[in-house]
Each structure stands twice: as structure tokens, then as C-alpha cells.
Phi, psi and omega in degrees: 000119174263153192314172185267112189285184178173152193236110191231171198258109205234099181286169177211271195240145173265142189207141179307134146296134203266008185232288184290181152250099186218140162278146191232104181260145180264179170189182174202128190280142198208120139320075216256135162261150173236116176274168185289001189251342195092347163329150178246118191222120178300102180271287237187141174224118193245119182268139198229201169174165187229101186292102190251097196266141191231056186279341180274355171315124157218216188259347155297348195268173171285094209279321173337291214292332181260327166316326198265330179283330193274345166326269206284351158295334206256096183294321212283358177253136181271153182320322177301333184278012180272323176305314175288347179266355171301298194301328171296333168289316185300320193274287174275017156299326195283297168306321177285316153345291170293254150046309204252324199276131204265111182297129183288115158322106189261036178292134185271358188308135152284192177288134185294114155248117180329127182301337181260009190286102191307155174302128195230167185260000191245018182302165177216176202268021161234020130355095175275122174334078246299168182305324191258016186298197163215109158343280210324300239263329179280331169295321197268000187267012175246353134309304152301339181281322166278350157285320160300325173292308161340282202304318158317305164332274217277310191320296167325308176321291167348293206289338185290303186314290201294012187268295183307310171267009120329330180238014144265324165267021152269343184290299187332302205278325147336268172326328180293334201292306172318307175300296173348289178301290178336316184290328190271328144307326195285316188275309187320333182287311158318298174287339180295325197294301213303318159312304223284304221298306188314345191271356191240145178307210129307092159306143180226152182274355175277013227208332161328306163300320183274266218311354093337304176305332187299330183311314169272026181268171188274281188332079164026262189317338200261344146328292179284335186275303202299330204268011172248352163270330209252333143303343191281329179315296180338321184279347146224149209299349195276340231237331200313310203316315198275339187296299201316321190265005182258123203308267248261002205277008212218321171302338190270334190268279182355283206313313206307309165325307193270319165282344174246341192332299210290346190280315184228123165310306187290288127037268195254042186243315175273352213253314189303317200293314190300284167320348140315298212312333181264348217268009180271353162239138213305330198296319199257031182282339211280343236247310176304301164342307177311318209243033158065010203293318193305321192282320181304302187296351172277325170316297143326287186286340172257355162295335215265333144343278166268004110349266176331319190276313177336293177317306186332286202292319190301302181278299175104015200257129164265156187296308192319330184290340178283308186315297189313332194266324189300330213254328206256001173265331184282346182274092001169055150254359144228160166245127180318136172254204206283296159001274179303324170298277179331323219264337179298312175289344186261315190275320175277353159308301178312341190267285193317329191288319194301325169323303162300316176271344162288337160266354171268000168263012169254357154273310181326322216261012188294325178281114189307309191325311171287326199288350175286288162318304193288335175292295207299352182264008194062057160298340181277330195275285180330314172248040160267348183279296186309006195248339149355335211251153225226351180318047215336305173276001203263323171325277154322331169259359161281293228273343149263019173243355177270342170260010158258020174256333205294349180278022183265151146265010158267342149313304202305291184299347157279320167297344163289347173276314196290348189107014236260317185297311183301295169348284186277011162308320197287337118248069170249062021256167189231165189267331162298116185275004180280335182273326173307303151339288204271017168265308190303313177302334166275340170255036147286307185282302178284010170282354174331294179311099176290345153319287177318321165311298171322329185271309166330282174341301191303295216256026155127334212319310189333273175317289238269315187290340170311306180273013169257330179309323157272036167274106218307324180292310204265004176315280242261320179278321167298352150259345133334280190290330167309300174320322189286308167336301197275071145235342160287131165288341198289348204255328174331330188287330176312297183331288175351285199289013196233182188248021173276033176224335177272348180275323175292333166261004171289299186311309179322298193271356151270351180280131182302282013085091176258007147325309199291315156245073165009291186289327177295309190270357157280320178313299189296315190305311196299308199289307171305013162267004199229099195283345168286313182294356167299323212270314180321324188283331197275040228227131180091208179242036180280310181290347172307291151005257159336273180327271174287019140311326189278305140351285190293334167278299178073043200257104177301327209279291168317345176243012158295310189317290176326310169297319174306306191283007161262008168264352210276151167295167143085210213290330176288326195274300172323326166321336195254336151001313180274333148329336208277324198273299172302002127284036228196304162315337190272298195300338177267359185318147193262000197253356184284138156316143182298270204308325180296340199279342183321290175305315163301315199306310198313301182287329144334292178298355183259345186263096159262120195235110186305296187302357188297141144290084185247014126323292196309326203274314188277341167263008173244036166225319169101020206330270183347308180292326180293296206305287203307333171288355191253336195288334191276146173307146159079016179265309215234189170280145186322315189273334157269296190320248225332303188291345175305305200301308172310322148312311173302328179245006155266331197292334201296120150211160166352308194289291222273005180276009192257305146306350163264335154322283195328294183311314191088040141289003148252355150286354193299280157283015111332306159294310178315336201275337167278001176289276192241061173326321207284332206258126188292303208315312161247007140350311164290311168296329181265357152313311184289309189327302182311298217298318152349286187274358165291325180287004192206145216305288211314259251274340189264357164279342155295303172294342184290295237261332173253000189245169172278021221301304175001286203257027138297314200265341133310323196262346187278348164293352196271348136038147141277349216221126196292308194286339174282290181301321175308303197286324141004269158314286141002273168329308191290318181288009199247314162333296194313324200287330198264327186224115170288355189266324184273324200306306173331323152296319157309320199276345159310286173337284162340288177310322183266349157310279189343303189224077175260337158300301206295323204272357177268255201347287180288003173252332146260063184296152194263340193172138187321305269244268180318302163320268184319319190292325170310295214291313177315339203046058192260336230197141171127285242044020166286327196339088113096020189305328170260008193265009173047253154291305179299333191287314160333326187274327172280000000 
């Protein structure tokens, strides 16, 4: 006769609609036969989902209030689960937000202002223009400015969408990963009952007082069999209502647990199995608690634990030592004598039981509070002791409750006490990709940590995550920990010997979309600061390539790379040379992005290539005039004017010092340098410019005779920032060097920077006494310290 189908409901993970505003919940419907013996067997199983749309959300609504209506409208959701649909509404109340709100225009374009117009702090964009500027050159640069925004505008959009769905669909594939693992724990849980099941007859609830009463037999084995009828009721949900409703049964399990545990494996293998078996649902976790199961079961896992170590010291025999003679016994190179067999036998009981407690207390830890509770018993010290161990699945379900504890940092540092690196090198790589997966993610999660970085390195990761990389599964977390790596400089040079800068530009020049991988263009941005892997990527024609890929693309993400490699000295920057006009073509395009124009300007300000023409350059582009609309203060953002000020100052040579007078960039920067005295970075840079422009007669007679620089450049030796008083310092030997009128004045200058205490002292003394003790040079501890010979003279 066949059994009776029935169709049951299984719900699962709730989630954000990855467009709309909606919540989407899954679930899966599963076809149960029921035999005439009560057995249960799952014929089909369908995963589904439930679109719960929510278009009237705005920033007025009540989010509690509508979370709790959709509770209880919604069956497939539990009552318990109204916190996380709370929370899920607030993230899209945030979107639909974002959403409404009209995106700040990121054109990197200034205000159109005549190029010859000196720097003013009070310009405005209907500013008029000098007599002598050009109309022309100013219409069209205000056309290009409504067009780059436009165009900036939709880009941005762009990259945003595609940002957005790139990290739904890393979410997509997260999640698949997560059912996977669940599925997979789940059958495993599954086969241990089935072991269990074979040592027992059939159960029936009808039948349910005499296995309780068997609970209260003296004998052992009649023990272990009732509390083994009585897990198998368990394993099904349907059985829960009437198991659930029985006063003592459960309190009864409990105490045998505590009191007999330590007596029977099996014992507390089926008793453990029963408290699993509700701990998969969240509501009756409160119900395990009560009766302390959680503490019993830590308990457990640390007996069976020094047991083991027990054995270790005693025997010298490991489980792994086992597992190997078991593995070289199924292929027939030994044979187990009786011994190994028990001992063999002993070790897989001992798997299965750690196995059930680790997982009902990794159901259990869904509660931050318990999970809390479970750090102070040294859950962690326990399943890092589990990675000892060859079990495959007991491997995986240790190395995935150590990565949802590894986000504390005081976990994180007790696995660092434990070794957690060395340990999980040792599958790095393993032939299982589910364990491979769940090792890697977890020293993903511990790669934060640069300690811990170090101990990767130490024990290999470079090469072994390398020869992982083109691999389509393990890519996106294998170039995650690559990254986190190459953020250490100390470490980049490794990169060098290994074949990962030629796999990484093969993935470069093959990706559509480096949105899409993250992780690939932070690895690259990293490596390529680092001038031996510059030169390796570059090796061939590969940077010919690299370039005109970047060219063909207009990819801002791709021309970080590019821009890293226009830094580098020597052989590589010279490369770029044939490259200098088409950027330069690029960079005036009316159609460029706020960020790409950052990465050319940016790759631009780096290449000073001596033998380059770059007259020729600045007069068939008309450079100098384009650079000075971007150069007034407060027209563009901080980060372009910097690369701006830098460019001005590689265009700077002999030829081209006679046009940068004309344009006025260089009083230009000059204003800026009192603009932005308080910020070194750029101090510094319009500090290199002057030094530029001190070298050549036109700009540095602009600069002595119309600006104040001199004594800007005095007061910048009193600097905080050591590289700033060196160029500092630099400029002034190049005046002294050039002018004999000034040089006297520098050294004046010089004295009274140095020694402005002493000279405040002696020109106002508070009293003879104090005075004379200066002048003795007794008192102050100031006397005249940079002024040398001038301190002499004084």
C-alpha cells in the first residue's frame, strides 16, 4: 500500500528585493510520503520565494507597526522574526530615500572664469572678464562645462547601477553559498541519525510512555535504547506538538544528560540529537535554555576533547593518525589490527557526537546573548581544537561557526592565541571545495587583522591563493585576502616571484565591467605601487596593450592602474611618451567623467619626461589657459587643484616659462599657497612648482619681483613636516644662488626666523637681570640657534 503524500512548508531566509521595494521571502515546499510503519521520506523538493511589496513605504512610515502587520498577514514568516523584518524595512525606507533625492552633480568643471584673471577670493560665475582675456575660449569652456556635467551626471548613474547589481548578485551568490552549507549540514545531521537509527528498531508515538519509562531503567543499554527511540520521534516535526506537551519529558532528558553523560557516548549522542533536533527552530530555542542544554552541551564538547588529548599523551595516537591508517587500510596498503579498529570506532562516535553540538549550539548562537554566553566557556578554543581533526564535515561546520564568531575582535584574538593560521594552512588547498570555501572565507574574515597577515605569509598564502585565482568559485574571496596582503608594503615584493601580476592582467584586459570585480582593481592599484611588479606587468607589450585598453574603455577604475604606472621612475614613465598628447586630448574631451578626468590629470602631473616637447604640447592644446581655469581657488575640488598645481609644474621648462608668466599661474599659485597654508600636501607641491619655477629666468623674475614668495618660503623652514622645509630650503639656495641682493636678505631673513625669541628678548627685556642673562647666553635656552654666524654678528 503506498504511503500518504502530504506537502509541508518549510520557511527560509528573508531578504531585501534587490530593485524593487519589497521584501522577498524564501521557502521550500517538500513532498513527504508517510509509510505504514510512520516513517517519513522527502520525495521532492522545490525552492520558491513570496514577493511582499511595500510601495507605500516612505520616511513618514511606522516602521514597527508595519513590520508587525506584515508578521502576522504573512504565515511563512515567524512571529519571532519581526525584529529582522523591522530592520529590513529601515534599509528600505533608506533606499527609497536615497532614491528621491536628486544626486550632487560631480563635474569636475569649474566656474568658467577668464584665464587671465589673477586669483580672487571673492569671484562669482558672472564675474567680468579682463580686458584682455578670450571671449571665445571662455564660451566654449561654458559649454563644455554643461556638457561634462550632463554627461558626468548619467555616467555616475551608470556606474552606480552597475555597482548595485554587482553587489546583488555577490549577495545572490553569498546566499547560494550559505543554503549550500545549511544543506549540507542538514544531510550530514541526517546521516548521523541514520547510523544511530540502525542500532534501533522503528519508533511510534504510540508507543512513547514505555520509552519514558525505559528512561528510568538502572541498566545502561536500556537507557541508551529508550533515549534512542525517542530521538528517532523527534526527527519528525509533525511528532513535535504531542513530544512538546509532555510535562517531565524533556526535563528528564536534561538531568540523564547531566548525570550519566560522561558514562555513555551513545547516551549522550541520542539525548543531545533530541535538543537539536527543536534547536533548528528559533521559537523553542528559549525552551532548550530553560533546561541548560546549551551549558551541558560545552561541557560535553570539552570532555570528549581531553579525552582525546588524553589519548594523544597517553598512546600518542591522534584521531588524524587514525583517520590515515583507516584511509591507507580502505585502499589495501595495511591492515587495521583490533585495537585500531576500536579505536577507529571510538573516533568516528566521538565525531558524530561533536558534530550535533556544535551544531545545535551554532543554531543556538542566532542569540548575540548566547553567543556571548558561549565565548566565556571557550567556544572558540574548542572549535579551533576541531580543526585537529579529518572529519570533513565536522571541518566544515567548525571553520563555519569560526567565521561568524571571527567578526568580534576579542574572538578574533583568542583564535590568534590558538594558532587559527597555522591550523587552517593545512587546507589550503584541500580537494573538497566545500571546506576549501569555508577555510578561505574564514582567513578572509582574519585577514583584517595585520598579525594574523603576517602568520598567512609566514605559512605560504601568497603562492597557494595565487594558483587559486583563476579559479571561477574561489576568485572573488581569493583576491579579497590577496588584497588584504599587498596593503602591507613589506610584502609586495613576494607578489614579484609568483605569477600573479601576469594572471592579474590577463583578468584586467579580460573583464568587461571592473565594477563588477572589486577586488581584482584594488589588488591591481595595490601592486602597482610597488615598482619591481610595475615593471613585470609592463614587461612586452603588455603596457601598450594596458594603455590602449584604457584609451578604448575610458574606464576611470583602469586608469588608476595607469596612473600607478606613470609613477614609477626609469624605464617605465618614459613608456609613456607616445601616450602624453592623447592624454592631454582626453583630458579636454567635453564628454569626461569628474573621475576620469581626476586619473589622467593625475597620470599627466606625473610624467616629467625630460627629452618630452612640451611646448609643442602646451601650444597646440593651449594647455596653460585650460590648467589656469581650474587653478582659482574654490573653482574645482581639492583633488583636482592638487593635480592641477602638479602638472604646472612638470609643463615648467625653459621654453614654456615665458607662457606661464603670460597665463598668471604663477601668481596664481601663489595665491593658493596662502589659501591653503594650513594643508602640507598642498604646500608641498606648489613648494616643488616654485622650485620649478626658480630655474628658469621668466618665472623666477615673476616670482622675486611680483610675489611675496621669499618670505613664504622662510617661514615654511619653521615647517612641522620635514619634506616641506627640505624644498623649502632648496628654493632659497637656488634665490642665493641666482641673486646676490637677495641672497643677503635671505641670510637676514634666516637670522630672524631662527633667533625670534632672542631677539624679542633684546629688544624688549622685562627687566635688567633677565635681559643680561639672554644676552650672556645663561637663560631662555633659545640663544640664536639656526642663525650660526649671524648669531655672532649680534
Amino acid at each position: 500500500m503506498a504511503g500518504e503524500v502530504k506537502k509541508k512548508i518549510k520557511p527560509g531566509a528573508i531578504e531585501l528585493h534587490p530593485e524593487e521595494l519589497a521584501i522577498v521571502v524564501q521557502y521550500e515546499v517538500q513532498e513527504v510520503s508517510t509509510g505504514a510503519d510512520g516513517a517519513q521520506t522527502i520525495l521532492n523538493r522545490e525552492q520558491t520565494s513570496k514577493k511582499i511589496s511595500v510601495k507605500s513605504l516612505n520616511d513618514k512610515t511606522n516602521i514597527p507597526i508595519l513590520a508587525k502587520e506584515i508578521v502576522d498577514k504573512c504565515k511563512l514568516i515567524h512571529p519571532s522574526k519581526v525584529g529582522q523584518v523591522e530592520q529590513l524595512l529601515y534599509d528600505l525606507q533608506q533606499r527609497a530615500s536615497s532614491n528621491n533625492a536628486s544626486p550632487p552633480s560631480p563635474s569636475p568643471v569649474p566656474t568658467p572664469v577668464a584665464a587671465a584673471t589673477p586669483a580672487s577670493d571673492n569671484f562669482t560665475p558672472d564675474s567680468t572678464p579682463s580686458a584682455n582675456s578670450n571671449a571665445s575660449s571662455n564660451g566654449q569652456s561654458g559649454k563644455s562645462s554643461s556638457s561634462r556635467s550632463s554627461r558626468s551626471s548619467n555616467t555616475s548613474k551608470a556606474a552606480a547601477a552597475a555597482q548595485a547589481t554587482a553587489k546583488v548578485a555577490r549577495a545572490e551568490q553569498e546566499a547560494a553559498e550559505r543554503l549550500e552549507l545549511q544543506q549540507r549540514r542538514q544531510m550530514q545531521a541526517s546521516q548521523i541519525f541514520k547510523v544511530q537509527q540502525r542500532l534501533y528498531e522503528n519508533a511510534f508515538l504510540d508507543n512513547l510512555d514505555e520509552y519514558v519509562e525505559g528512561l528510568y531503567e538502572e541498566e545502561m543499554p536500556k537507557k541508551v535504547r529508550a533515549t534512542g527511540m525517542i530521538s528517532q520521534l523527534f526527527r519528525n516535526t509533525e511528532n513535535f506538538e504531542t513530544l512538546l506537551r509532555h510535562e517531565t519529558l524533556l526535563g528528564t532528558l536534561a538531568r540523564m544528560l547531566r548525570e550519566d553523560g560522561k558514562r555513555s557516548i551513545d547516551l549522550c549522542t541520542n539525548i543531545i540529537s533530541v535538543f537539536f533536533s527543536i534547536s533548528n527552530f528559533t521559537q523553542f530555542h528559549g525552551l532548550i535554555m530553560a533546561n541548560q542544554i546549551g551549558a551541558l552541551t560545552m561541557d560535553l564538547v570539552d570532555l570528549e576533547i581531553k579525552r582525546t588529548e588524553h589519548r594523544v599523551m597517553e598512546e600518542g595516537i591522534s584521531p588524524a593518525m587514525v583517520a590515515q591508517k583507516a584511509l591507507e587500510a580502505s585502499q589495501g596498503q595495511v591492515q587495521l589490527g583490533e585495537r585500531e579498529k576500536k579505536l577507529l570506532a571510538l573516533i568516528q562516535k566521538q565525531d558524530r557526537l561533536l558534530y550535533i553540538c556544535l551544531y545545535m549550539l551554532l543554531n543556538l548562537a542566532e542569540d548575540v546573548e548566547v553567543e556571548r554566553k558561549m565565548k566565556k566557556k571557550n567556544v572558540v578554543v574548542y572549535l579551533v581544537k576541531m580543526l585537529d581533526r579529518s572529519n570533513v564535515e565536522l571541518l566544515i561546520l567548525a571553520t563555519t561557526f569560526l567565521k561568524k564568531l571571527s567578526i568580534y575582535k576579542e574572538n578574533k584574538e583568542k583564535m590568534a592565541e590558538c594558532s587559527i593560521v597555522e591550523k587552517l594552512m593545512k587546507f589550503v588547498p584541500v580537494l573538497n571545495d566545500v571546506l576549501l570555501m569555508s577555510v578561505l572565507r574564514l582567513l578572509h574574515n582574519l585577514s583584517f587583522d595585520s598579525t594574523l597577515r603576517d602568520e598567512m605569509v609566514k605559512f605560504g598564502i601568497i603562492p597557494k591563493a595565487v594558483d587559486m585565482m583563476t579559479a571561477p568559485r574561489f576568485q572573488p574571496v581569493v583576491l579579497g585576502l590577496l588584497y588584504h596582503v599587498s596593503m602591507e608594503d613589506r610584502f609586495k615584493t613576494f607578489f614579484t616571484f609568483s605569477d600573479c601580476v601576469p594572471k592579474m592582467y590577463d583578468m584586467l584586459m579580460r573583464v568587461q565591467d571592473l565594477r563588477q570585480t572589486p577586488e581584482l582593481i584594488a589588488l591591481a592599484v595595490n601592486l602597482t605601487q610597488h615598482p619591481r611588479n610595475a615593471e613585470v606587468l609592463c614587461e612586452g607589450d603588455r603596457f601598450d596593450r594596458l594603455v590602449r585598453r584604457a584609451f578604448q574603455t575610458c574606464d576611470e577604475l583602469l586608469f588608476k592602474v595607469v596612473r600607478n604606472l606613470s609613477q614609477q621612475e626609469g624605464g617605465v614613465k618614459r613608456r609613456f611618451g607616445p601616450y602624453v598628447e592623447q592624454l592631454v586630448t582626453l583630458l579636454k574631451a567635453p564628454d569626461i567623467t569628474a573621475e576620469l578626468f581626476v586619473e589622467v590629470l593625475g597620470t599627466l602631473a606625473n610624467l616629467y619626461i625630460p627629452e618630452f616637447d612640451y611646448m609643442g604640447l602646451v601650444m597646440k592644446h593651449n594647455l596653460l589657459n585650460f590648467l589656469a581655469t581650474y587653478a582659482q581657488p574654490g573653482a574645482v575640488d581639492d583633488d583636482i587643484l592638487l593635480e592641477v598645481i602638479m602638472f604646472v609644474g612638470v609643463l615648467c621648462n625653459e621654453g614654456t616659462a615665458l607662457p606661464l608668466v603670460e597665463s598668471r599661474l604663477v601668481n596664481t599659485l601663489f595665491v593658493l599657497m596662502g589659501e591653503k597654508k594650513e594643508d602640507d600636501e598642498f604646500v608641498l607641491q606648489i613648494a616643488f612648482s616654485f622650485h620649478k619655477f626658480l630655474l628658469y629666468e621668466e618665472t623666477r623674475h615673476a616670482l622675486l619681483h611680483y610675489t611675496q614668495v621669499v618670505y613664504y618660503l622662510v617661514d615654511l623652514l619653521q615647517d612641522k613636516n620635514r619634506e616641506v622645509r627640505k624644498v623649502a630650503d632648496q628654493c632659497l639656495d637656488i634665490i642665493m644662488d641666482t641673486d646676490e641682493e637677495w641672497a643677503i636678505r635671505i641670510r637676514n631673513l634666516k637670522f630672524e626666523s631662527f633667533n625670534q625669541e632672542w631677539l624679542e628678548i633684546a629688544s624688549h627685556p622685562q627687566d635688567g637681570g633677565s635681559s643680561n642673562a639672554v644676552l650672556n647666553g645663561n637663560g631662555g635656552g633659545g640663544g640664536m640657534g639656526g642663525g650660526g654666524g649671524g648669531g655672532g654678528g649680534g
